[in-house]
C-alpha positions as CSV (number, residue, x, y, z in Angstrom):
1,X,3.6,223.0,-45.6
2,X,6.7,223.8,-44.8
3,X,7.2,226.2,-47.6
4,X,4.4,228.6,-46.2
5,X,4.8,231.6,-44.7
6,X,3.0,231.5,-41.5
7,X,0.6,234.5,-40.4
8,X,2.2,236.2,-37.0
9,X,-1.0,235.4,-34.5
10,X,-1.9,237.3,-31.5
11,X,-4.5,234.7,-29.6
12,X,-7.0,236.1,-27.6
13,X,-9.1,233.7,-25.2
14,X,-9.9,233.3,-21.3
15,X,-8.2,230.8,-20.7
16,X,-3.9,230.2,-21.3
17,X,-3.1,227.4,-23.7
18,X,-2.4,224.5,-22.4
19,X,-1.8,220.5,-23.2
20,X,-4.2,218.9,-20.7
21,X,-7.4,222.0,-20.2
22,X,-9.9,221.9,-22.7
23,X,-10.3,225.4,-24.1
24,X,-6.5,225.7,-23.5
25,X,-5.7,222.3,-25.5
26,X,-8.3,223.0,-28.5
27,X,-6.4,226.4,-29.2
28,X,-2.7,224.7,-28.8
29,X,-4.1,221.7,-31.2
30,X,-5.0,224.4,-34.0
31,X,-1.8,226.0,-33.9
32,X,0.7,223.6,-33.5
33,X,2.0,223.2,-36.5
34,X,3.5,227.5,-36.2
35,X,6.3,228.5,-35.5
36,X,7.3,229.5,-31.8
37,X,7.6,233.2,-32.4
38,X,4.7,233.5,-35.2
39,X,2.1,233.1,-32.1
40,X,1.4,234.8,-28.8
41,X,-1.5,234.9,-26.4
42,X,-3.5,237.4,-24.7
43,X,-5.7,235.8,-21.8
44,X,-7.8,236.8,-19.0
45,X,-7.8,233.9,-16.6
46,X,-5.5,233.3,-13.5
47,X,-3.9,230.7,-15.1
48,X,-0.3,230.0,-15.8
49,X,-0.1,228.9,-19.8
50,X,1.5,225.3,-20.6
51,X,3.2,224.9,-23.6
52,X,6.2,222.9,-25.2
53,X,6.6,225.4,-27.9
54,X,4.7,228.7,-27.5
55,X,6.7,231.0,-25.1
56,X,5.3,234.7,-25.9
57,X,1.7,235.4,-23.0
58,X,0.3,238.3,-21.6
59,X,-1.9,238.1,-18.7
60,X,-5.1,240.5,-17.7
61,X,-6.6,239.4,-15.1
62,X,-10.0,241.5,-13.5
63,X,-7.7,242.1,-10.6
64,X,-4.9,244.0,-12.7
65,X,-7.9,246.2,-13.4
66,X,-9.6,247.0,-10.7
67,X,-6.6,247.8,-9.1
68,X,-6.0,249.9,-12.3
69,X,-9.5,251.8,-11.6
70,X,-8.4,252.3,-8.0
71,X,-4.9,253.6,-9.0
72,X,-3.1,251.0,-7.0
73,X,-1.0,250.2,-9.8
74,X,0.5,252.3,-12.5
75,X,-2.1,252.8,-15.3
76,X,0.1,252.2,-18.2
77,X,1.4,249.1,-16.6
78,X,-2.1,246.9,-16.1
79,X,-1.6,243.3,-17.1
80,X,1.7,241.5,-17.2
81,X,3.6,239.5,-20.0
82,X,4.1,236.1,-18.9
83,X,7.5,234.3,-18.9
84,X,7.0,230.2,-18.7
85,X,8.9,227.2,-18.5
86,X,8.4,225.0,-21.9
87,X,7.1,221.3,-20.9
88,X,6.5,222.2,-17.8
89,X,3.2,220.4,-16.6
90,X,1.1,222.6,-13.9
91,X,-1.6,221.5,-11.4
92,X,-4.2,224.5,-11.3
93,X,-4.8,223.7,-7.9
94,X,-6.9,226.4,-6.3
95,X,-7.0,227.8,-2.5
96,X,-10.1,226.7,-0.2
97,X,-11.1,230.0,0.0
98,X,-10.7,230.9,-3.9
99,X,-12.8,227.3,-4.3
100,X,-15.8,229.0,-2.1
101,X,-15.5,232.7,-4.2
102,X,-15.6,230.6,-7.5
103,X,-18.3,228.2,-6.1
104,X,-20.7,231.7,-5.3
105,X,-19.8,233.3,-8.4
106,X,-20.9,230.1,-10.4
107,X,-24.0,229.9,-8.6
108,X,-24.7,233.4,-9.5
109,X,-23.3,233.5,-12.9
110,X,-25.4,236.9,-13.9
111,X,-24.1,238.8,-11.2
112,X,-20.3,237.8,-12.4
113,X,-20.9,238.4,-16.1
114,X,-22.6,241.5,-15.5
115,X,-19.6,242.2,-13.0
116,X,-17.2,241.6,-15.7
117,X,-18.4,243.1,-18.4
118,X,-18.6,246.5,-16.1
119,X,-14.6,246.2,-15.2
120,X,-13.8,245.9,-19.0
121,X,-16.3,248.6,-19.8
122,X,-13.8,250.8,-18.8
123,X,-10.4,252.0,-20.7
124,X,-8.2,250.9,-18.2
125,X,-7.3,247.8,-19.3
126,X,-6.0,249.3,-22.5
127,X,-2.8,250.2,-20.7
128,X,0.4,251.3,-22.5
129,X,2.3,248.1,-21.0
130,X,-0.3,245.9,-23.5
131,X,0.2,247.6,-27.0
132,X,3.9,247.8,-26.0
133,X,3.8,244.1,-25.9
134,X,1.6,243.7,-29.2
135,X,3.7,246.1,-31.3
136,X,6.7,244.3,-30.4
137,X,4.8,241.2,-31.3
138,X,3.5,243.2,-34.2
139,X,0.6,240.4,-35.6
140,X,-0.4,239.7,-38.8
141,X,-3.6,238.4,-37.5
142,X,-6.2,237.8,-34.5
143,X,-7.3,234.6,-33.1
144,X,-9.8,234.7,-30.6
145,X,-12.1,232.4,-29.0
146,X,-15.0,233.8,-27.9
147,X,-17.5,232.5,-25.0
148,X,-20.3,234.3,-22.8
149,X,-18.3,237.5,-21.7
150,X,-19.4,240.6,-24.1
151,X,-15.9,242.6,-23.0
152,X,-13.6,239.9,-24.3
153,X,-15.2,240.7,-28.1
154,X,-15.0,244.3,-27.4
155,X,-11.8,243.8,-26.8
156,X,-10.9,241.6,-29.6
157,X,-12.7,244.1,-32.1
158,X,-10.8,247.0,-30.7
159,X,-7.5,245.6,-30.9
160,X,-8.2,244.0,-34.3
161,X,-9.4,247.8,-36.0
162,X,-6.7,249.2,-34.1
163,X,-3.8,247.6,-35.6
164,X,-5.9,247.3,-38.5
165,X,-5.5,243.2,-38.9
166,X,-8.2,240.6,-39.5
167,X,-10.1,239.3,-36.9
168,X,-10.9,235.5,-36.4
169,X,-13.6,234.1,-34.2
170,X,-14.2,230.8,-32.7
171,X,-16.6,229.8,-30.8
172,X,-17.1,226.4,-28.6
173,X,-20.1,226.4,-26.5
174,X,-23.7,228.3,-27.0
175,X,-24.4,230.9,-24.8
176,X,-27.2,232.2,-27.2
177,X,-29.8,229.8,-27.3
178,X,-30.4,228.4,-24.1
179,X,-32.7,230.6,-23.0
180,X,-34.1,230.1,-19.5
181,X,-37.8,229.9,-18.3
182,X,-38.5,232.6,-15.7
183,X,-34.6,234.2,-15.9
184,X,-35.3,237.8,-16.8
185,X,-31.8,238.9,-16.3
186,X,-30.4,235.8,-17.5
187,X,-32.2,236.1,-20.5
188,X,-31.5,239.9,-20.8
189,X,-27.7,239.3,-21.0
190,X,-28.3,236.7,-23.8
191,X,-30.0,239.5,-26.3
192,X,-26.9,241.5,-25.8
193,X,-24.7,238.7,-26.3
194,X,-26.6,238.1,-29.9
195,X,-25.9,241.8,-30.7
196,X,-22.2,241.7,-29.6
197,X,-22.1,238.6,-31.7
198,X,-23.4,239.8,-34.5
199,X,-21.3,242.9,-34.7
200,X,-18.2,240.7,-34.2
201,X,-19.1,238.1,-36.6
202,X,-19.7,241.2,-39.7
203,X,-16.4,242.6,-38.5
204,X,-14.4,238.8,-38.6
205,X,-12.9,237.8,-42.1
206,X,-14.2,234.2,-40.6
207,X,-16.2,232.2,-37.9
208,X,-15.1,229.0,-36.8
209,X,-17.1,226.6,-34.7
210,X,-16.9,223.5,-33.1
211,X,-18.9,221.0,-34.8
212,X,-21.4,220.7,-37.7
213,X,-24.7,221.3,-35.5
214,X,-23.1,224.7,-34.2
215,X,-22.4,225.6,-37.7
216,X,-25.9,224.8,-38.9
217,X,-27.7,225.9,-35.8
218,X,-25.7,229.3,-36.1
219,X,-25.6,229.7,-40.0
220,X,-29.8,229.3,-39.6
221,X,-29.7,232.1,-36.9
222,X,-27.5,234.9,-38.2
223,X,-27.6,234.0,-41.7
224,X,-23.4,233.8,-42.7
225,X,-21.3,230.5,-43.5
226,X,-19.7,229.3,-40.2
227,X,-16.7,226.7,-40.7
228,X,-16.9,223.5,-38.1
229,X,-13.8,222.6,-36.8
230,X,-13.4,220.0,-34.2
231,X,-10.3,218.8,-31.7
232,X,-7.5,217.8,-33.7
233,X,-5.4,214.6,-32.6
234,X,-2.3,213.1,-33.7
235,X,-3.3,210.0,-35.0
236,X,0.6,208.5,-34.9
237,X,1.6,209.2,-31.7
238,X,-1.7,207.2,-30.4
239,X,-0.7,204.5,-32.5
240,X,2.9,204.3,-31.5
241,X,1.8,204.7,-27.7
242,X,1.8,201.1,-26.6
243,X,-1.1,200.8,-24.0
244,X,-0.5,200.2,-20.1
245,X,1.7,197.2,-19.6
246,X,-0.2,195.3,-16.9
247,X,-3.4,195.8,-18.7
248,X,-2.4,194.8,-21.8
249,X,-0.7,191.6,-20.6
250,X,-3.4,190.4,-19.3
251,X,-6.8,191.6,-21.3
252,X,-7.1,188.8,-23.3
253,X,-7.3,186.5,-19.7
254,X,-8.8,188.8,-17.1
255,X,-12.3,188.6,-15.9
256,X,-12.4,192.4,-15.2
257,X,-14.5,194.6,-17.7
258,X,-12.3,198.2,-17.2
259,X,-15.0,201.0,-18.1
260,X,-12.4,204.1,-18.2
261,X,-13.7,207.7,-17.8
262,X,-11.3,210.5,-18.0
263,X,-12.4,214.7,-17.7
264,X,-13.9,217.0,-16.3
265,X,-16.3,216.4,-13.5
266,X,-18.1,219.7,-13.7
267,X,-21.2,220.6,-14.8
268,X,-22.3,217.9,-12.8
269,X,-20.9,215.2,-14.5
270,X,-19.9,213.6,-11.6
271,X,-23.9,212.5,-11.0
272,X,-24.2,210.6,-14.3
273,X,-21.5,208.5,-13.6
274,X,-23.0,207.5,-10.0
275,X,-26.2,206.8,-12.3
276,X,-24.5,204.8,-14.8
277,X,-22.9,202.9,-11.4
278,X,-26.5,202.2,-10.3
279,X,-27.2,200.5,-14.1
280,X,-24.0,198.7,-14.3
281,X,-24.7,197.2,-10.5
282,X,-27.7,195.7,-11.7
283,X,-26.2,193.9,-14.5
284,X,-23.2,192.9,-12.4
285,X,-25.9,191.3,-10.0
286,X,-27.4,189.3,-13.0
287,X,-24.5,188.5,-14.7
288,X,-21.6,188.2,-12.7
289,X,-19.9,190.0,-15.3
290,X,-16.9,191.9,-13.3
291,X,-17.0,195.1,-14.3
292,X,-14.4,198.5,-12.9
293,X,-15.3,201.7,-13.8
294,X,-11.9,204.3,-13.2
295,X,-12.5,207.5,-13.0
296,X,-9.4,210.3,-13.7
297,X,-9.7,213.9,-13.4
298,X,-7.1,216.9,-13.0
299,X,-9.3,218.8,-11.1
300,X,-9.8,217.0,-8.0
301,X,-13.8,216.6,-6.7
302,X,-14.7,217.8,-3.3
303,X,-14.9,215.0,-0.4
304,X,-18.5,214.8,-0.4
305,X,-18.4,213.9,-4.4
306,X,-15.5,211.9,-4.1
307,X,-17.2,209.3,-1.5
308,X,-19.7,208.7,-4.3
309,X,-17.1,208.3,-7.0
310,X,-15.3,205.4,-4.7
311,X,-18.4,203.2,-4.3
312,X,-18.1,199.8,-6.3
313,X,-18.2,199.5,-9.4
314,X,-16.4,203.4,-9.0
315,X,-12.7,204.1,-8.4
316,X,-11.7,207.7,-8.1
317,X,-8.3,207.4,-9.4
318,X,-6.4,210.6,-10.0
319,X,-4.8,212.9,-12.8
320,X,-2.9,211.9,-15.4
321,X,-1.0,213.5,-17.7
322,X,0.8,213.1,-21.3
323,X,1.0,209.9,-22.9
324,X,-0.1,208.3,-19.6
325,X,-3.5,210.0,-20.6
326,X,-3.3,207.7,-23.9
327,X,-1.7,204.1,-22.4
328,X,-4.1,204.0,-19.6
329,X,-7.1,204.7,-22.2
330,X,-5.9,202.4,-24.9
331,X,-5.8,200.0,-22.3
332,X,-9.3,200.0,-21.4
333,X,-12.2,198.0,-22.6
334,X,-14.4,200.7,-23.0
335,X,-14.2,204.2,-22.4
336,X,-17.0,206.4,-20.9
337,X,-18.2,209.9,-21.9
338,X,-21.3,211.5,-19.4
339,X,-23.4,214.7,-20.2
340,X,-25.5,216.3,-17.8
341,X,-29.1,215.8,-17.8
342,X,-29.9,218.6,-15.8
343,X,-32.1,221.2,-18.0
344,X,-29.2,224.3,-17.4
345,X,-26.5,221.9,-18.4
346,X,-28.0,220.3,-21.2
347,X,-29.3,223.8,-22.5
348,X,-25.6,224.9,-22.1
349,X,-23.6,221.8,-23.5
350,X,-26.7,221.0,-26.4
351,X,-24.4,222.2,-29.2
352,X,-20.8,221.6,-27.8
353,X,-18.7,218.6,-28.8
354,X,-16.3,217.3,-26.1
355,X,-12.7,217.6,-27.0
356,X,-12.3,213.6,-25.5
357,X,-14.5,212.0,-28.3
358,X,-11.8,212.7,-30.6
359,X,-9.4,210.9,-28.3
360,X,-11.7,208.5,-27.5
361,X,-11.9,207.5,-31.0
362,X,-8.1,207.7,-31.8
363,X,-7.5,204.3,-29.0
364,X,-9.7,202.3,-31.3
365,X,-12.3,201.5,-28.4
366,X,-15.7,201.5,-28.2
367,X,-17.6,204.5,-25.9
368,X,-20.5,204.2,-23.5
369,X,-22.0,208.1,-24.3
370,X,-24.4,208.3,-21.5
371,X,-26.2,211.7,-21.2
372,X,-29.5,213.7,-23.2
373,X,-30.2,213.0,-26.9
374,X,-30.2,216.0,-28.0
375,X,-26.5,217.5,-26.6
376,X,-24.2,217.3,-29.6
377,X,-21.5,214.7,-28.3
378,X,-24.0,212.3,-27.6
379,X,-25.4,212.6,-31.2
380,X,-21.9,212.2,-32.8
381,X,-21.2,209.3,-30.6
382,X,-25.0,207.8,-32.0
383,X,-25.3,208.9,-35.6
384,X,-21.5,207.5,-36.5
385,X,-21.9,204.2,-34.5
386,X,-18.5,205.4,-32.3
387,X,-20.1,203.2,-29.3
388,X,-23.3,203.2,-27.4
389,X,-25.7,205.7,-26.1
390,X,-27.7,205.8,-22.8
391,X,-29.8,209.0,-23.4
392,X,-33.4,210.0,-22.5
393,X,-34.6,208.3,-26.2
394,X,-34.7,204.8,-24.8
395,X,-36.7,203.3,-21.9
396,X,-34.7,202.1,-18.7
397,X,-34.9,198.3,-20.3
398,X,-34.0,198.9,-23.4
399,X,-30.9,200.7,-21.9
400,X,-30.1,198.1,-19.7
401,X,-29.9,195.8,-22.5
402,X,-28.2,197.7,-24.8
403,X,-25.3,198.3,-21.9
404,X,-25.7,194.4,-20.6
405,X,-25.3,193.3,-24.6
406,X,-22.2,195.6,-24.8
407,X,-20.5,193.9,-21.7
408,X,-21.1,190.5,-22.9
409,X,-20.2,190.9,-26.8
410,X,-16.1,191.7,-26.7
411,X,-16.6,191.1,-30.8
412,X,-18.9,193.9,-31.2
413,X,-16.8,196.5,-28.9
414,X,-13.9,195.8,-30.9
415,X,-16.1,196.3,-34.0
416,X,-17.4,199.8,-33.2
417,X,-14.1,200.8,-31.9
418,X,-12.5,199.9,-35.0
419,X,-15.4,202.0,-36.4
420,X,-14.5,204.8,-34.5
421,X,-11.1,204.9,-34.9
422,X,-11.4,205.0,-38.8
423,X,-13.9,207.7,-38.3
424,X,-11.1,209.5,-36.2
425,X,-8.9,209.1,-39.7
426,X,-11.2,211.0,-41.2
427,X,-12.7,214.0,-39.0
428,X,-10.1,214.6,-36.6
429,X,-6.8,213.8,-38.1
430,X,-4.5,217.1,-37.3
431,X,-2.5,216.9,-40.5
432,X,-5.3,217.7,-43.1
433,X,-7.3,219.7,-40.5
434,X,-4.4,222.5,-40.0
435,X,-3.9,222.3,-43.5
436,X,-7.4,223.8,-44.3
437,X,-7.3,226.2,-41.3
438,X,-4.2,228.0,-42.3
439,X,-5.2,228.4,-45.9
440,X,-8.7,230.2,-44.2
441,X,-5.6,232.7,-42.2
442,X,-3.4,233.0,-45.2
443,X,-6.2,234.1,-47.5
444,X,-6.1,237.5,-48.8
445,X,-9.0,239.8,-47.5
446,X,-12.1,239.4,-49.5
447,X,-15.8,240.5,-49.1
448,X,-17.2,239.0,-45.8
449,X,-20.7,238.2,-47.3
450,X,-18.8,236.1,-49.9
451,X,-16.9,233.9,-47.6
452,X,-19.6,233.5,-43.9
């Protein structure tokens, strides 16, 4: 690859890339492999990008905006280009009071999406300070990942036929089919997000999605090709990552099972892992199996949560970050991945793949997916043997055993995750995967119809 040409890129997305965030880290994954000054990123979060390459942001936030529409700031200057430090690791700590605005909003997530989409309605985020900054970029190309927010396509579609470049898309979670019971305006929203889709997927040269039941579930509904492409890893840099020293030393003679969950604790994850505790307490008791479950997140929990998360077998540990990230789960016994069984969460996560199953699979361990049968990660996890599944599908005994059988049998977790990590070789290897994915941006335009 290193006699191609690489594509200029302008990135547009909600969140800023980044090496530990999920949206963030799928995006920097993809484009790795480019040149520093062949990408730059256009984002709309309050977030401060993270990169040990890319250099070239520009940040819009709603604020610049508004204070745009209010003529508190220069039209022709809204948004700002972003100037980082490379390798620099952030914490994306927020005030108490922003962690109350953002709890509201969430709870009322119509009423922000509806809010949004308003701001952006209008032109004043379009500001001469912005196409400045893209002409001097001048892309070949856009990149953009789209979510639930109509005004982030708009605004992807209007740059793209305004510079006159190709347009992109990927998408990682459904908004579209998760339709609510009894949620008029919830519901509303969704049928203009299937029209803003389908305007934006005619208009793309390609669609890119996150795993094979997106691609299907979508291809069924607006009748194009969509290409699945899942988190990339780099398969030898886990292998040459030794895993934590104490733990290693010592896991052939400890008594201690280490169950290891690192992520996100949102979407009420948080609960399933106190329900797994409950499970795993009751086959401690009839076993006297020793068994730790440690529990790592960058975001921290609130106090009330975090008492839950520190009851036995439970240990609230922390962040971590880089290749501590990799020792501390290659030095596990088993590694846990939860899904929400809440009916808004498992609506909203059905067809998303978390981007730790890859990275999960990479350590060579066997995973404890615990979480509905029908969301996507939990069916990758079951239908490639990458480790066990505690889902809805099997009564509370037949769990129990399955989870007890696990804990006893150290032959058969090293069996599945030797299983899973050859099945990492050949999905999510980053090598092969950029390959194809910068021969779909190098293309020459052809018919859309031909290609979706």
């Amino acid at each position: 690859m290193e006699n191609i040409k690489y594509p200029k890129v302008l990135i547009i997305s909600h969140n800023a890339l980044s090496l530990h965030f999920n949206n963030g880290k799928t995006l920097y994954s993809l484009f790795k492999d480019f040149p520093n000054y062949n990408v730059a990123q256009l984002f709309f979060q309050d977030e401060i990008p993270e990169s040990d390459k890319f250099s070239t942001y520009f940040k819009l936030t709603d604020v610049d905006v508004i204070k745009n529409v209010f003529k508190l700031k220069d039209r022709d200057i809204c948004g700002n280009e972003q100037k980082i430090k490379l390798g620099e690791h952030f914490n994306y700590e927020m005030s108490k009071y922003k962690k109350i605005i953002i709890n509201i909003l969430r709870n009322n997530l119509f009423l922000l999406v509806l809010l949004r989409n308003l701001i952006y309605k209008l032109p004043y985020w379009n500001s001469k300070n912005l196409n400045i900054w893209i002409k001097n970029f001048s892309p070949d190309a856009i990149f953009f990942l789209g979510g639930n927010y109509k005004f982030s396509f708009n605004i992807a579609n209007k740059l793209a036929k305004k510079y006159n470049i190709p347009l992109y898309i990927y998408i990682t979670d459904d908004y579209i089919f998760n339709k609510k019971k009894h949620a008029f305006f919830t519901n509303f929203q969704q049928k203009m997000l299937i029209k803003t889709y389908k305007k934006a997927f005619n208009y793309a040269k390609y669609v890119f999605v996150i795993g094979d039941q997106m691609a299907k579930d979508f291809s069924n509904f607006f009748n194009k090709k969509f290409i699945p492409i899942m988190n990339l890893i780099e398969i030898e840099k886990y292998d040459s990552i030794k895993c934590d020293s104490i733990k290693c030393d010592s896991i052939n003679n400890t008594d201690i099972i280490t169950i290891v969950f690192i992520g996100g604790l949102h979407l009420n994850r948080w609960k399933q892992i106190v329900n797994l505790s409950n499970i795993l307490n009751k086959i401690i008791e009839e076993t006297s199996i020793n068994v730790n479950v440690e529990i790592y997140s960058i975001t921290p929990p609130e106090d009330d949560i975090l008492q839950q998360l520190n009851k036995k077998p439970l240990f609230y540990k922390g962040k971590l970050f880089g290749d501590e990230v990799i020792r501390k789960m290659k030095s596990a016994d088993l590694l846990l991945h939860v899904e929400s069984d809440e009916e808004k969460y498992r609506q909203l996560t059905r067809l998303s793949v978390s981007t730790k199953i890859s990275e999960y699979c990479a350590c060579k361990k066997c995973i404890i997916a615990y979480g509905p049968n029908e969301v996507a990660s939990i069916r990758l996890i079951e239908d490639n043997n990458l480790g066990i599944t505690i889902t809805d599908s099997f009564t509370e005994e037949e769990n129990f055993n399955k989870l007890k059988n696990l804990l006893i049998n150290k032959e058969l977790r090293d069996k599945i995750g030797l299983n899973a990590y050859n099945f990492a070789l050949n999905n999510f290897e980053a090598k092969s995967t950029r390959k194809k994915f910068l021969e779909y941006l190098i293309q020459k335009n052809e018919n859309n119809n031909s290609v979706m």
